[in-house]
Structure formats: structure tokens, C-alpha cells
mmCIF file as gemmi writes it, N, C-alpha and C atoms, coordinates in Angstrom:
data_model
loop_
_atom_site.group_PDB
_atom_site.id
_atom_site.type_symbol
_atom_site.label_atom_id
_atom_site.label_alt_id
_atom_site.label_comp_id
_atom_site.label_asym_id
_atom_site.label_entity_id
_atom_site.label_seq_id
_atom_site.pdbx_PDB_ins_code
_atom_site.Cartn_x
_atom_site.Cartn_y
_atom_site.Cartn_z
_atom_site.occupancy
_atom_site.B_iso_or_equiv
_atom_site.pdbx_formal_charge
_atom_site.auth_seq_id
_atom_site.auth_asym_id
_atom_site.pdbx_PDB_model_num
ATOM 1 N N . UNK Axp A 1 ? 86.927 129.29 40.91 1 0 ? 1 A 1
ATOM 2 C CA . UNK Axp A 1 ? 86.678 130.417 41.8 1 0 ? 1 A 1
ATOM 3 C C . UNK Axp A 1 ? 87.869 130.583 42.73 1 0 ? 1 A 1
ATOM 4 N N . UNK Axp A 2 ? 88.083 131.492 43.051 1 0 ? 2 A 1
ATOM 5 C CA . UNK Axp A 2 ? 89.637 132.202 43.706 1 0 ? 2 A 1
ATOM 6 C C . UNK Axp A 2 ? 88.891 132.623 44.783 1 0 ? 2 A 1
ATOM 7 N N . UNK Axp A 3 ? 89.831 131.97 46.18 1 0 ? 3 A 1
ATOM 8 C CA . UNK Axp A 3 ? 89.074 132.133 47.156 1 0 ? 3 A 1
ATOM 9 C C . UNK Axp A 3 ? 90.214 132.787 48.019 1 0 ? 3 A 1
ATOM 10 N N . UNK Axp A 4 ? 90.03 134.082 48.282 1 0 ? 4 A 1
ATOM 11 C CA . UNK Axp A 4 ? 91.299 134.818 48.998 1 0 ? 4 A 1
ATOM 12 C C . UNK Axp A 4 ? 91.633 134.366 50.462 1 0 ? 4 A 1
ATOM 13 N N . UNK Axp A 5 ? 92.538 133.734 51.464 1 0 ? 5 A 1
ATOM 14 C CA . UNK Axp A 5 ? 92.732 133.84 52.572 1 0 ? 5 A 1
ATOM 15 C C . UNK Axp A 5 ? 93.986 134.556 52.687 1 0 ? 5 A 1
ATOM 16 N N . UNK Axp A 6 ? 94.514 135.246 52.03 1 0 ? 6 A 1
ATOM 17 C CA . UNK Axp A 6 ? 95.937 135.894 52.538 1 0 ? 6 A 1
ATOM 18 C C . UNK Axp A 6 ? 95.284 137.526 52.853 1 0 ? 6 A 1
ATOM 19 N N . UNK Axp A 7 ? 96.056 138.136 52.785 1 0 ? 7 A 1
ATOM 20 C CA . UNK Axp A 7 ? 95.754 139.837 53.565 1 0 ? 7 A 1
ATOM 21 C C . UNK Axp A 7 ? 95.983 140.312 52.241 1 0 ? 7 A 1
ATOM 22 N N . UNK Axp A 8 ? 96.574 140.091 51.038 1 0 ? 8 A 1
ATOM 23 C CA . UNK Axp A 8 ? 97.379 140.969 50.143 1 0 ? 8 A 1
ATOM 24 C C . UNK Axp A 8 ? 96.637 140.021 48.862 1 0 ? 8 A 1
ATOM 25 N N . UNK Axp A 9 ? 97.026 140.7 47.632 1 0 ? 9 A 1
ATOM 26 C CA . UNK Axp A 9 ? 96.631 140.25 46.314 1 0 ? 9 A 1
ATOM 27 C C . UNK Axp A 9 ? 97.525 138.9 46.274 1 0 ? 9 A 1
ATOM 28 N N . UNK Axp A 10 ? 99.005 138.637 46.631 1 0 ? 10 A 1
ATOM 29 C CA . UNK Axp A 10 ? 99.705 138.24 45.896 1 0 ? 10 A 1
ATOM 30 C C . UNK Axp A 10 ? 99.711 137.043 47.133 1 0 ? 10 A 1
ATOM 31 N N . UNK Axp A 11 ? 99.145 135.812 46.984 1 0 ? 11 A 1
ATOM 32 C CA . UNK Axp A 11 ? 99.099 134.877 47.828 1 0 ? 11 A 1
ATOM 33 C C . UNK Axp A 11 ? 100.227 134.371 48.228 1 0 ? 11 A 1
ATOM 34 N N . UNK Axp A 12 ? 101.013 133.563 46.743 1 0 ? 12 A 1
ATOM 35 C CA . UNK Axp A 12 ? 102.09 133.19 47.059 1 0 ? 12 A 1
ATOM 36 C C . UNK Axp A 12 ? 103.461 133.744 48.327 1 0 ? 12 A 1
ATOM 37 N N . UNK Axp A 13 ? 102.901 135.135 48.176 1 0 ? 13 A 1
ATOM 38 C CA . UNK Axp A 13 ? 104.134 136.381 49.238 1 0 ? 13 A 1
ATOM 39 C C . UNK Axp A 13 ? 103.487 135.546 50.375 1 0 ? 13 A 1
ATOM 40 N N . UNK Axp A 14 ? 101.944 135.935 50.857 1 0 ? 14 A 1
ATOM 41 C CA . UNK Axp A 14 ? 101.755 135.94 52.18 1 0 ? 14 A 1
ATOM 42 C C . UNK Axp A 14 ? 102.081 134.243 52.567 1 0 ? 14 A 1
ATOM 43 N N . UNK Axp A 15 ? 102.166 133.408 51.814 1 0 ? 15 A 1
ATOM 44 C CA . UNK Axp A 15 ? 102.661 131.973 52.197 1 0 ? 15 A 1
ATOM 45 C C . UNK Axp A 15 ? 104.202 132.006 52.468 1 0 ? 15 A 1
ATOM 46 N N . UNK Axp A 16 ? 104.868 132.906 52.327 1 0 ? 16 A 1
ATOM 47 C CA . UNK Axp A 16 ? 106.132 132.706 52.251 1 0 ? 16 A 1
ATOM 48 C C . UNK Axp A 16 ? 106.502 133.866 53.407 1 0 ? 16 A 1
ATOM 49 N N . UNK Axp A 17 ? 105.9 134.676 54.152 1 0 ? 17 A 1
ATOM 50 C CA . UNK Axp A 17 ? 106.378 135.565 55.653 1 0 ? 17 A 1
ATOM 51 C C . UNK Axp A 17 ? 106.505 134.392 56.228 1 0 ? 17 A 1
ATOM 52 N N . UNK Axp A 18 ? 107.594 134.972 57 1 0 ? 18 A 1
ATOM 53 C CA . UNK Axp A 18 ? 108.397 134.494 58.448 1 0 ? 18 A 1
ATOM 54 C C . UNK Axp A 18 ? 106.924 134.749 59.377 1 0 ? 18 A 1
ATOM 55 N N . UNK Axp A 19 ? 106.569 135.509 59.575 1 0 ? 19 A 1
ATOM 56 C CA . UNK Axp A 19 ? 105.525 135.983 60.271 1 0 ? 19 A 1
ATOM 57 C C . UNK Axp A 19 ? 104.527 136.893 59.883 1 0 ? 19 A 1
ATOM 58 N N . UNK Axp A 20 ? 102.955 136.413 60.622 1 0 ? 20 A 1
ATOM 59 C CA . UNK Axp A 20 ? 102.263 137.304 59.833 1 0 ? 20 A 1
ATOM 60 C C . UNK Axp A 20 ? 102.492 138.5 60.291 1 0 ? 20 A 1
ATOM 61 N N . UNK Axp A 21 ? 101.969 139.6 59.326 1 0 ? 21 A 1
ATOM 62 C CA . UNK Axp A 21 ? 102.736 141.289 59.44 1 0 ? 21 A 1
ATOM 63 C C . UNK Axp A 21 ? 101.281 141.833 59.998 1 0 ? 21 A 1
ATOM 64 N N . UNK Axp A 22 ? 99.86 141.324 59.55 1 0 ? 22 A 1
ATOM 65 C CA . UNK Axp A 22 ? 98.909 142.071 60.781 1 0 ? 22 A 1
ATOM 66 C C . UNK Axp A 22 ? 98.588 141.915 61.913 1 0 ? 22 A 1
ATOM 67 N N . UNK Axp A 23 ? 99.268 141.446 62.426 1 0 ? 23 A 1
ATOM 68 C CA . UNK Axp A 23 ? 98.833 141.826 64.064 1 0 ? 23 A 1
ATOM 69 C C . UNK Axp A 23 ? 100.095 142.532 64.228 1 0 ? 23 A 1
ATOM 70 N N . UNK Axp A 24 ? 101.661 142.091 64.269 1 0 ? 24 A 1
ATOM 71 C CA . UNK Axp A 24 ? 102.693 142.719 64.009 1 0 ? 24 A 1
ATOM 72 C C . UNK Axp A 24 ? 102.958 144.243 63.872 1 0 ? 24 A 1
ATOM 73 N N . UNK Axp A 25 ? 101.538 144.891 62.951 1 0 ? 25 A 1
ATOM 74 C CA . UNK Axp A 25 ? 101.656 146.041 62.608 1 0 ? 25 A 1
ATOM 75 C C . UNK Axp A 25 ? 100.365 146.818 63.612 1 0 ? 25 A 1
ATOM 76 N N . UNK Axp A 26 ? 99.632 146.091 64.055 1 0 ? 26 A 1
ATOM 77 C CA . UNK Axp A 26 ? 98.688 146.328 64.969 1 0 ? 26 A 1
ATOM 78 C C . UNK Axp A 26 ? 99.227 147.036 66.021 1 0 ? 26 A 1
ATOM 79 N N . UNK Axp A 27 ? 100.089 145.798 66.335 1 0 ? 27 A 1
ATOM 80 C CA . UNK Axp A 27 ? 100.778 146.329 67.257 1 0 ? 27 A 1
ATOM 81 C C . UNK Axp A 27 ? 101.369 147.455 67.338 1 0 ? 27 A 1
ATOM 82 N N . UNK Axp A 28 ? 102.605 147.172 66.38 1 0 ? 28 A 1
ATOM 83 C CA . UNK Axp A 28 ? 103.422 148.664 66.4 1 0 ? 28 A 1
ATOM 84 C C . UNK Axp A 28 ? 102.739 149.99 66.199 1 0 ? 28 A 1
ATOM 85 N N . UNK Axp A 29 ? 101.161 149.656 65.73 1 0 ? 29 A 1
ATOM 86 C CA . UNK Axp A 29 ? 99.837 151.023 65.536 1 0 ? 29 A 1
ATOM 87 C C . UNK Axp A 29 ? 99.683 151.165 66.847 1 0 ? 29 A 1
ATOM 88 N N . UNK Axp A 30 ? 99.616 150.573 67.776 1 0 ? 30 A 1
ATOM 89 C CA . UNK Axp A 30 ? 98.777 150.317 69.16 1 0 ? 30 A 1
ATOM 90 C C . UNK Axp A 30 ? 100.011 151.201 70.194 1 0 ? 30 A 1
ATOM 91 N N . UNK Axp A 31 ? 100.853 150.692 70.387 1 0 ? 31 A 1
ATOM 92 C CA . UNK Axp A 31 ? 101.973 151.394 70.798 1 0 ? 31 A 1
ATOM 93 C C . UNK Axp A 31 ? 102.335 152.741 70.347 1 0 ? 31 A 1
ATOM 94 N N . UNK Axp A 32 ? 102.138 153.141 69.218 1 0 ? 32 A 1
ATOM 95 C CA . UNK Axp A 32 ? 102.971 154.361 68.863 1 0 ? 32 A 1
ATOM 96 C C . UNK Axp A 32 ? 101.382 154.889 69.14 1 0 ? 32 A 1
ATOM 97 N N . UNK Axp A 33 ? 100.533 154.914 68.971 1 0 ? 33 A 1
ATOM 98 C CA . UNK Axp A 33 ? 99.508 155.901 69.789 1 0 ? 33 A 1
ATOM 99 C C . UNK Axp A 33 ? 99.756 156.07 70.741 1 0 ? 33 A 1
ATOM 100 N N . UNK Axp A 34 ? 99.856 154.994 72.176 1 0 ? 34 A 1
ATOM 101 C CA . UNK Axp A 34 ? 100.018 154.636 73.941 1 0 ? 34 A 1
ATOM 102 C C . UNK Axp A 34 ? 101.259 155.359 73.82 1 0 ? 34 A 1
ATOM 103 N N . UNK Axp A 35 ? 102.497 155.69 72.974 1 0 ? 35 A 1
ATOM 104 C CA . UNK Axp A 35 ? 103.346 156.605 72.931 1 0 ? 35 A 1
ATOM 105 C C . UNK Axp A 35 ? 102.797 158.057 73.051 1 0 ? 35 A 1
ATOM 106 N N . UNK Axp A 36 ? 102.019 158.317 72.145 1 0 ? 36 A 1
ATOM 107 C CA . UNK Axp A 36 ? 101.57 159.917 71.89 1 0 ? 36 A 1
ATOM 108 C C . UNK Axp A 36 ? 100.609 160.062 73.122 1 0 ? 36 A 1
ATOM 109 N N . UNK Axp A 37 ? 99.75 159.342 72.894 1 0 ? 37 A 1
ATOM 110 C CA . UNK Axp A 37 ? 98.892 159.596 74.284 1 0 ? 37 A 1
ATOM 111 C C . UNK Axp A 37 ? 99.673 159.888 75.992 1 0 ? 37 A 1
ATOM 112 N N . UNK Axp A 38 ? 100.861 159.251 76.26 1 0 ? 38 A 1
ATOM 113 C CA . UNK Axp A 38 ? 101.673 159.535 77.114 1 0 ? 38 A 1
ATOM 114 C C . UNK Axp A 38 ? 102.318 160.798 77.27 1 0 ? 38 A 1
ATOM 115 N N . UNK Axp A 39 ? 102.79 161.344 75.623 1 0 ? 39 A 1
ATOM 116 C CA . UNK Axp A 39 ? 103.952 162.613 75.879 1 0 ? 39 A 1
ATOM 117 C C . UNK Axp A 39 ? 102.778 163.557 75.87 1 0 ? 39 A 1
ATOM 118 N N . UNK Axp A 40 ? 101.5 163.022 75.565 1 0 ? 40 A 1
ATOM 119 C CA . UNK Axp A 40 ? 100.593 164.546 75.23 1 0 ? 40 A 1
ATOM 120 C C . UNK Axp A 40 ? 99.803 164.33 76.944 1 0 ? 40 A 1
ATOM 121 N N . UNK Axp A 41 ? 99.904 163.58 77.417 1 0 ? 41 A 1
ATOM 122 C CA . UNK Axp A 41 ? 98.99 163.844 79.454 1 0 ? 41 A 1
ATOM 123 C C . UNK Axp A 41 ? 100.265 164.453 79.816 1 0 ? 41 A 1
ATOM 124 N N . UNK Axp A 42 ? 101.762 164.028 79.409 1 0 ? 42 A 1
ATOM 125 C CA . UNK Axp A 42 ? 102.601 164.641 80.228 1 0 ? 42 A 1
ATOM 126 C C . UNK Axp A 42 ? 102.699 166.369 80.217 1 0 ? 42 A 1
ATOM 127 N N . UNK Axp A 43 ? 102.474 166.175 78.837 1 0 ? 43 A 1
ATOM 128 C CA . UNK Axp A 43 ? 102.531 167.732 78.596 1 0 ? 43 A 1
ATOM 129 C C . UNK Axp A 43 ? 101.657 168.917 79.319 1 0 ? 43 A 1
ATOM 130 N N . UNK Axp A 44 ? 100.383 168.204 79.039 1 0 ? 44 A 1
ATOM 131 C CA . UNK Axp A 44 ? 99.054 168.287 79.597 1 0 ? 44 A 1
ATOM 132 C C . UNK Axp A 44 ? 99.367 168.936 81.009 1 0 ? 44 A 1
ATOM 133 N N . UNK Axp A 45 ? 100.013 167.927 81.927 1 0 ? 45 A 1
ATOM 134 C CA . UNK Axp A 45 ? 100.211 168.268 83.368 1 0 ? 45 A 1
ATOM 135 C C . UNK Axp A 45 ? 101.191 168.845 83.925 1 0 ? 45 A 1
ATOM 136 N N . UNK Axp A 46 ? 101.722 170.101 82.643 1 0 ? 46 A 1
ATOM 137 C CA . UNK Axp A 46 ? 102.802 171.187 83.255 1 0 ? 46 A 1
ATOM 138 C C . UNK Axp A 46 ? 101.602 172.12 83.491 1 0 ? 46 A 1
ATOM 139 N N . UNK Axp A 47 ? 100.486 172.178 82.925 1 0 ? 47 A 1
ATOM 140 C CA . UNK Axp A 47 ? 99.466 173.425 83.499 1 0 ? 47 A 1
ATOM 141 C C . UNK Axp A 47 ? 98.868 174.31 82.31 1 0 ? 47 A 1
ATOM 142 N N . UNK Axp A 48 ? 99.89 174.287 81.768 1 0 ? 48 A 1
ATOM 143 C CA . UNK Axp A 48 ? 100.205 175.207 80.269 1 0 ? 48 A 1
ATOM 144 C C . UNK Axp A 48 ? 99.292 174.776 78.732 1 0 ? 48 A 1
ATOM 145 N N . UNK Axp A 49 ? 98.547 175.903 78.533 1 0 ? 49 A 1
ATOM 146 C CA . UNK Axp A 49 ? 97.886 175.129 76.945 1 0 ? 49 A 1
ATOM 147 C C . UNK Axp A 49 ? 98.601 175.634 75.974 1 0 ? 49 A 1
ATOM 148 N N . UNK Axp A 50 ? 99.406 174.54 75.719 1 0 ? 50 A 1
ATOM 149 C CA . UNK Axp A 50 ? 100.107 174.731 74.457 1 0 ? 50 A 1
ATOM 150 C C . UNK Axp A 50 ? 99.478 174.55 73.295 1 0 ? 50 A 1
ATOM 151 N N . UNK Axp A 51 ? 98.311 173.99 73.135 1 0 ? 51 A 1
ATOM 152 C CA . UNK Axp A 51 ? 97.501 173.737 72.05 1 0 ? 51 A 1
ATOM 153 C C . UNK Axp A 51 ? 95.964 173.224 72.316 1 0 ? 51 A 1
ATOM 154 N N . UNK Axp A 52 ? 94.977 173.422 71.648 1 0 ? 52 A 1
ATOM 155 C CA . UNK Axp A 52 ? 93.444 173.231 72.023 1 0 ? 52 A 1
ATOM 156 C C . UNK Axp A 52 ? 93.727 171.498 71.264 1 0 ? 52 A 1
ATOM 157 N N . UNK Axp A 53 ? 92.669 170.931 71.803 1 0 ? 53 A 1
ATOM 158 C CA . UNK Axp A 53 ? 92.635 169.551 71.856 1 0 ? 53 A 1
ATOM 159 C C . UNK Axp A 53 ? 92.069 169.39 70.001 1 0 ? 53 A 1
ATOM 160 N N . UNK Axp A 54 ? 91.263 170.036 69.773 1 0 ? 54 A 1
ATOM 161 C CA . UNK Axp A 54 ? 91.277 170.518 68.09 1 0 ? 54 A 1
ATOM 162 C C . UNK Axp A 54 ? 92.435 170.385 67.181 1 0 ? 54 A 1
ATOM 163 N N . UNK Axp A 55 ? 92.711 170.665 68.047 1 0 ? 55 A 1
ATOM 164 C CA . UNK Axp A 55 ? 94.412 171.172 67.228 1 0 ? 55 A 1
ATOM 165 C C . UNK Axp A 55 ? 95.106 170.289 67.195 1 0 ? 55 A 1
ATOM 166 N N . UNK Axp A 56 ? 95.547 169.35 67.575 1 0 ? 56 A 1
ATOM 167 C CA . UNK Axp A 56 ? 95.898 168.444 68.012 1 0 ? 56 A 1
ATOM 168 C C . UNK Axp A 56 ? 95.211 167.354 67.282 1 0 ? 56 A 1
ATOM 169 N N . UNK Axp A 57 ? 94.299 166.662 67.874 1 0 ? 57 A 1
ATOM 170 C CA . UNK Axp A 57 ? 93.404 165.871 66.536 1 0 ? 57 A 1
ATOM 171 C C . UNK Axp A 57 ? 93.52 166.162 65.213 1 0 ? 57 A 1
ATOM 172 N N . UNK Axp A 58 ? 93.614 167.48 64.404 1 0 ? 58 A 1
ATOM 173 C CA . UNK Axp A 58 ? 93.957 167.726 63.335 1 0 ? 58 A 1
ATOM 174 C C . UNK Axp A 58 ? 95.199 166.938 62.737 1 0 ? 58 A 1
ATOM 175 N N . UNK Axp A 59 ? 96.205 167.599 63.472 1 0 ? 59 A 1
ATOM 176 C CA . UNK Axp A 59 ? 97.09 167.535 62.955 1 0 ? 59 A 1
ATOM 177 C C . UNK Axp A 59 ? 97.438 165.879 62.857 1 0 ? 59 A 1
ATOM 178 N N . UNK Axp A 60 ? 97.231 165.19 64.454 1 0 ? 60 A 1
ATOM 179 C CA . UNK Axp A 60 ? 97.59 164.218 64.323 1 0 ? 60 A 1
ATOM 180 C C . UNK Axp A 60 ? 97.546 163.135 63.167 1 0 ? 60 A 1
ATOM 181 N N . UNK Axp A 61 ? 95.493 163.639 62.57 1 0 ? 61 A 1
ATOM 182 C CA . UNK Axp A 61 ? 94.874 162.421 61.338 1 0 ? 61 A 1
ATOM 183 C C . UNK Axp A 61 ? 96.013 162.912 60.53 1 0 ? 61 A 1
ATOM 184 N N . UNK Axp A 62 ? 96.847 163.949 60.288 1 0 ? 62 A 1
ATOM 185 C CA . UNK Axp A 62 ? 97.346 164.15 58.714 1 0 ? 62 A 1
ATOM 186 C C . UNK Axp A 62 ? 98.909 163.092 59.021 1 0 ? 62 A 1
């Protein structure tokens, strides 16, 4: 019985990172949102609707 503890199919790879890559990538997910979320309040607080909050959510999932 094959008992998976790596993240990926290919075990041997995940034994052989320098470092593990999920939290790593968590991260860099976690940040580049706290990025967007920043330029979009800044934007937010010139006054101006440049776009409905709809709109925005859309586009962002794609």
C-alpha cells in the first residue's frame, strides 16, 4: 500500500526541495492579494467609481 506524504505524485521530487513550496506559495498567494486589496482602497479613496465592486470580483476570479 502507497501511502502519500508529499504534496505532488512524484515523491522522490518532493524529498529532494531545498524547501517546501506550500506554504512558500501561500505566501506569495497571501501577499499578492494584501497587494490588490491595497491599490483597490487606494483607488477607492479618490471618491471616483471607476468600477462596481461586481466588476471587479469578476474579473479578478479570471
Amino acid at each position: 500500500m502507497l501511502v502519500r506524504t508529499g504534496s505532488s505524485r512524484d515523491l522522490e521530487l518532493d524529498r529532494t526541495a531545498a524547501i517546501r513550496w506550500v506554504p512558500r506559495r501561500t505566501v506569495h498567494v497571501l501577499l499578492a492579494a494584501a497587494t490588490v486589496a491595497a491599490v483597490l482602497s487606494a483607488v477607492q479613496t479618490t471618491g471616483e467609481d471607476l468600477a462596481t465592486t461586481a466588476f471587479v470580483v469578476r474579473d479578478s476570479g479570471g
